[in-house]
N, C-alpha and C positions, 0 to 999 in steps of 0.2 A: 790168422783165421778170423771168420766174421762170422758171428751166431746167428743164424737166423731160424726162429723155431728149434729143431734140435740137432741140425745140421752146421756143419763149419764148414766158414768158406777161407782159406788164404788170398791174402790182398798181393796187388801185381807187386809190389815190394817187398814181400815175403813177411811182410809183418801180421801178427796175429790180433785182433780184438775180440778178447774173453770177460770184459767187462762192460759196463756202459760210463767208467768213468774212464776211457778209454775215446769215448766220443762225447767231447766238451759240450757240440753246442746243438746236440740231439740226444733225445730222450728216446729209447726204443721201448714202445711199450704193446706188445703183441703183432708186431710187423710194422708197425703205421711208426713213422719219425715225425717226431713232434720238435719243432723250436724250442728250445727248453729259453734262450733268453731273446725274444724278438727286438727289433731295432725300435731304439729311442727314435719318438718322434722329433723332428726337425724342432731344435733353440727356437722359438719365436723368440724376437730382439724387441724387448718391451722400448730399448733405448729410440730417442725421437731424434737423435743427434740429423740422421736423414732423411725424416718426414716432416718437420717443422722447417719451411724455408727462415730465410735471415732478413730482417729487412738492414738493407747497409748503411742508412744513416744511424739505426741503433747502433750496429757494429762499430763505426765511424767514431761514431759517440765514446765509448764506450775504450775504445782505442788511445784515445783523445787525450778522456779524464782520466789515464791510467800514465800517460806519457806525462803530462803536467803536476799529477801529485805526487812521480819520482822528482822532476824540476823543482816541484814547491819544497820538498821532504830532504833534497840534499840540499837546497840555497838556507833551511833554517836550521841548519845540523850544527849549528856553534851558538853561544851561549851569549856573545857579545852581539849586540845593534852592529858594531862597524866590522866584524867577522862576517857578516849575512851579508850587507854590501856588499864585501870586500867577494864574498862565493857570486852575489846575483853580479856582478861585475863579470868576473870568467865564468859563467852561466853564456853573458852575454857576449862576449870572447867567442865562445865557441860554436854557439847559435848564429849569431846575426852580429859580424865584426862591427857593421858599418853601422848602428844602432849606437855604438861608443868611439865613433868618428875612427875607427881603425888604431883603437890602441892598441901596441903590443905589451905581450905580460912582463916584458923588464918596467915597461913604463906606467903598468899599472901595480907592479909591485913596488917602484919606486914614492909611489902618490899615496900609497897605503904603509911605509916605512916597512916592507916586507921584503925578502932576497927572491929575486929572479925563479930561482928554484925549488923556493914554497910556494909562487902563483902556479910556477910551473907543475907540481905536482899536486895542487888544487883541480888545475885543467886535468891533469889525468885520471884524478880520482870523478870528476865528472862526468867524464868521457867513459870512464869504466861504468860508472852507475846508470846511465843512460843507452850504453851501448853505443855512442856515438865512434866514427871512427874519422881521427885526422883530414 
């Protein structure tokens, strides 16, 4: 049923409204339904992420210096002068072979008095740090 002044009306689903907490998002107050909670207006998005264009050589920049100060940051992660070499060496291994005339890491683990398998796992922790892949 549905009140209206002093009259009751049954709804087409046989359900009754004898209350108004009965009807959530209307307020019956002397016939007239009022919005009891009107729609939020639309988020404005203070964020500028896509109103301020890019310029791409900042971006570039910016890229750049973030790529070289992981390089710089794992070639001086050991505490020895010939430990740093020994990283900017398979730095340069895996970057630009031909910059160390094409040495392989048996033969630069050799020249450094180290096993094959700790240049080798030198190269993969730098390849991990850098994200580079084989």
């Amino acid at each position: 049923m549905l009140l209206l002044g002093n009259r009751q009306h049954v709804l087409p689903n046989g359900a009754t409204a004898r209350d108004a907490e009965r009807w959530p998002y209307f307020d019956m107050k002397g016939r007239s339904m009022v919005a009891a909670k009107p729609n939020p207006p639309m988020k404005n998005n203070t964020d500028s992420f896509f109103v301020e264009a890019l310029d791409p050589r900042q971006e570039a920049r910016a890229v750049t210096l973030e790529a070289v100060c992981r390089l710089l940051l794992w070639m001086a992660d050991e505490p020895s002068i010939e430990d740093r070499g020994l990283r900017t060496t398979v730095a340069l291994y895996c970057i630009r072979p031909d910059l160390i005339d094409g040495e392989t890491l048996a033969r630069i683990g050799d020249g450094s008095g180290r096993t094959r398998q700790h240049i080798h796992k030198l190269a993969e922790s730098f390849r991990h740090t850098t994200g580079l892949k084989p």
